[in-house]
LUMFI-72143 format. One record per residue (C-alpha): x, y, z. Coordinates in steps of 0.05 Angstrom, whole numbers, plus 32768, in hexadecimal, padded with zeros to 4 digits. Example, Ala and Ser with C-alpha at 12.3 -4.5 7.8 and 13.67 -1.06 7.14 Angstrom:
BEGIN
80F67FA6809C/81117FEB808F/
end
This chain:
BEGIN
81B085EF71E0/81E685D771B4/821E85F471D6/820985E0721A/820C85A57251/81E285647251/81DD85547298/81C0850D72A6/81BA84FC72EF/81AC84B97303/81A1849D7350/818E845C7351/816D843F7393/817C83F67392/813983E673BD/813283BD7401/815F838373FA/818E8395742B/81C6838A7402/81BC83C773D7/81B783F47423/81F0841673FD/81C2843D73CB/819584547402/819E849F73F9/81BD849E73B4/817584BA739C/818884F673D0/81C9850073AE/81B484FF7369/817885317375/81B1855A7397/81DF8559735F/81A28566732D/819385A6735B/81DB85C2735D/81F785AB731F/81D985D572E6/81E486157302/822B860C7316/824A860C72CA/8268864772BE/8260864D7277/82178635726E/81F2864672B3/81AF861E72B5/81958633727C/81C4860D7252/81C585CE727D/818F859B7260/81878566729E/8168852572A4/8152851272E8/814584C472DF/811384A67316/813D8486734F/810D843B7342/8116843E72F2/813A840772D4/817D840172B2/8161840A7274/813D844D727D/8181846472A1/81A5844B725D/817684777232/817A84B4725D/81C584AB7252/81BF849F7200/818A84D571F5/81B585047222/81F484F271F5/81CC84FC71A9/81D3854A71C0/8204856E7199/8221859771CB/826085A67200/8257857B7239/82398540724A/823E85317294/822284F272AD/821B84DE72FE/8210849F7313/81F484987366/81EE8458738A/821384117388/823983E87360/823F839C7355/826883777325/825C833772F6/827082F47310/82AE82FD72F3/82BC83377312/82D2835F72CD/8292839172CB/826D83BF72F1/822183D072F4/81FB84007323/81D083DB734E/818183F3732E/814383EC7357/812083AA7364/8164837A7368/816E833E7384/81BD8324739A/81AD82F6735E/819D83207328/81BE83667340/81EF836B72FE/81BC835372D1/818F838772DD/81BD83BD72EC/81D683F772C1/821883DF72A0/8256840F72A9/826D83F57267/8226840C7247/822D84537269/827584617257/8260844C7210/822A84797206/825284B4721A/828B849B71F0/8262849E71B1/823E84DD71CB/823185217199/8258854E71D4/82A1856271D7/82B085507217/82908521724F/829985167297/827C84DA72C8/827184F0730D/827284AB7338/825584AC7383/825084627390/825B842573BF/827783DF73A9/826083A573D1/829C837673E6/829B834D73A0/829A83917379/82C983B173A1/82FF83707397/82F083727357/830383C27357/833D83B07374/8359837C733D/838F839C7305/8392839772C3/83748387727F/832A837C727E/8322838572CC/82F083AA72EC/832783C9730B/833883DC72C2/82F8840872B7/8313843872EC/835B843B72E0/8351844A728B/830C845F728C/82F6847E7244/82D684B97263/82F684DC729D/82DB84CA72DD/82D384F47321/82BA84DB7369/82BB84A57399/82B18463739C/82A7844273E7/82A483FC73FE/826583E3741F/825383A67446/8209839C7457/81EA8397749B/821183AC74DD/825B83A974AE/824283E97486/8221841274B9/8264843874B1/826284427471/825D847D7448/821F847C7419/821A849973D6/81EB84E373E0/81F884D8742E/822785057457/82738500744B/826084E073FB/8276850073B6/8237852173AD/823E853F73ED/8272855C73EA/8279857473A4/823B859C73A9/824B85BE73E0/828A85D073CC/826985F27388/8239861A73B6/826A863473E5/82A6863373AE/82EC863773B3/8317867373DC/8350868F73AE/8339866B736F/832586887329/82DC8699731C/82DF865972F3/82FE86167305/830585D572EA/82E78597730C/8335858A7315/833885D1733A/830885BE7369/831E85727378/8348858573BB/831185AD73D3/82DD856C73C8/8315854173E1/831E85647425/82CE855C742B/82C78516741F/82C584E47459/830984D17466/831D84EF7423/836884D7740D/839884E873D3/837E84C9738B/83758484737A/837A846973C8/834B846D73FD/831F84A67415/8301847B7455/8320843F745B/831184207423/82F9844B73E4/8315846373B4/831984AE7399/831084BB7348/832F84FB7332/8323851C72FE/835B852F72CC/8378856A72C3/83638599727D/8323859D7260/82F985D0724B/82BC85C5727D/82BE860072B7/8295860372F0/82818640731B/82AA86577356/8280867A7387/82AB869173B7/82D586B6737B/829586DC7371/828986E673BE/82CE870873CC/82C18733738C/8286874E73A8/8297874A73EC/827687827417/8241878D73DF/81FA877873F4/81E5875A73AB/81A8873173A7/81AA86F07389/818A87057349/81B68737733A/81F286FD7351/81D886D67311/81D9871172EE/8220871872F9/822986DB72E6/821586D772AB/823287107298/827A86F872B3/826986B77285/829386B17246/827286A27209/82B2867171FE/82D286477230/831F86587234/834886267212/835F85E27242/
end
C-alpha cells in the first residue's frame, strides 16, 4: 500500500470529571469519521486506506504511536483526526487533547501534545498530510487560542506545519456549556463533513479537494461563519488551503451521472473504481 492513505483516527473521551463534558461524544465522531473516511478518497477507495482506530480510554502515548507508526509508511497521504478537547500549559503556549482518566490538575500532563502530533507528521515517509481537528477549548485554552504571535498557542493555528481543517468550539462545564457544540455531536466538524462526503456536492467535479468541499461543511456546521472567526459564537473555523494533490469522492457528481439508472451499490463501486485515476491530477 505504498501509494495509498494512512488514516489514524483518534477520539479521545476525557472520562467523568465534569470538566472534560466536552469530549463526551468525540468517541462517536471518531468511529464516524473511521466509517466514512476510507472509502471517500477518490484515488485509493478503501482498499488503499490503512486506518488506525485508537481506543477512546488509551493514553497519550498509545495515541502518539498510532500517529508515528502511521507516519513510517511510505506513501501519499497521511491524514490524522484528532476528536475531543483541548487544554493548554500553564503558560498558555501549548495545546494537548484532554486523554482519559484526567484530573483539572494534571489534564496537559497527560494529554497528547499538539506539538508531538504535528511533529510526527512533519517527519512522516508521505508526501502530503492533513489534520482534521473537531475539538472544544475550555476557557483557559480557548484565551490562550486567542493570544497572537510568536510561540502562542494561538501560534500553532495561525502557522501550523501541516494544514489544518475543522472547528474548534469553546466550552464551559456544567449549566454554561449545555449550549455548546460537542466534538462527534450534531452541528460538530465530524458531523458535518461526513455527511457532506455521503451526500456530495451538486455541480462539482467527480473529485474535489477538501478545499472544494469547505463551503459545503461550513454551511453545515452549527453557526458556521467565514474562516478564522466564529462558527457559533465563539469557535473558530480551520480551513484548509487551497492545492494539494489529495481528492476526495463527490457523490452527487456520480448520482446526476447516473441519474434515472437503477444501479446497485456494487456495481456504484465498480464505477468507481473504474472512474479512479491511477495518478492524481497535478495541484
Amino acid at each position: 500500500m505504498a501509494g495509498g492513505v494512512d488514516l489514524v483516527v483518534i477520539g479521545a473521551d476525557g472520562g467523568p470529571d465534569r470538566a472534560f463534558g466536552g469530549s463526551a461524544h468525540a468517541p462517536a465522531g471518531a468511529r464516524l469519521l473511521a466509517e466514512v473516511l476510507p472509502g471517500m478518497c477518490f484515488d485509493t477507495g478503501a482498499a488503499g486506506c490503512r486506518v488506525s482506530a485508537v481506543a477512546p480510554d488509551a493514553d497519550a502515548n498509545a495515541m502518539l504511536t498510532a500517529v508515528r507508526a502511521a507516519a513510517q509508511h511510505p506513501g501519499r497521504w497521511l491524514v490524522v483526526c484528532l476528536v475531543g478537547q483541548l487544554v493548554a500549559d500553564p503558560r498558555g503556549r501549548r495545546l494537548a487533547l484532554v486523554t482519559g482518566g484526567s484530573t483539572p490538575d494534571n489534564a496537559y500532563r497527560r494529554g497528547l501534545a499538539w506539538d508531538w502530533v504535528v511533529s510526527a507528521m512533519v517527519h512522516g515517509d508521505q508526501e502530503e498530510a492533513l489534520l482534521l481537528v473537531d475539538a472544544v477549548a475550555d476557557r483557559d485554552a480557548w484565551t490562550a487560542l486567542e493570544r497572537t504571535g510568536e510561540d502562542t498557542a494561538g501560534e500553532l493555528l495561525s502557522y501550523s506545519r501541516v494544514p489544518l481543517w475543522g472547528r474548534i468550539g469553546r466550552y464551559a462545564p456544567g449549566r454554561r456549556g449545555r449550549g455548546a457544540v460537542l466534538p462527534g455531536d450534531e452541528g460538530s466538524f465530524s458531523r458535518a463533513l461526513t455527511t457532506v462526503l455521503r451526500q456530495g456536492v451538486p455541480g462539482a467535479p467527480a473529485a474535489v479537494a477538501p478545499s472544494d468541499l469547505q463551503p459545503a461543511v461550513a454551511g453545515l456546521l452549527d453557526g458556521g461563519d467565514p474562516p478564522g472567526s466564529s462558527g457559533a459564537p465563539g469557535a473558530r473555523l480551520l480551513v484548509p488551503p487551497q492545492g494539494g494533490r489529495l481528492l476526495m469522492r463527490n457523490r452527487a457528481a456520480v448520482r446526476g451521472a447516473l441519474a434515472g439508472l437503477s444501479l446497485s451499490e456494487e456495481l456504484l463501486a465498480v464505477l468507481w473504481r473504474e472512474s479512479a485515476p491511477t495518478e492524481p491530477p497535478s495541484a
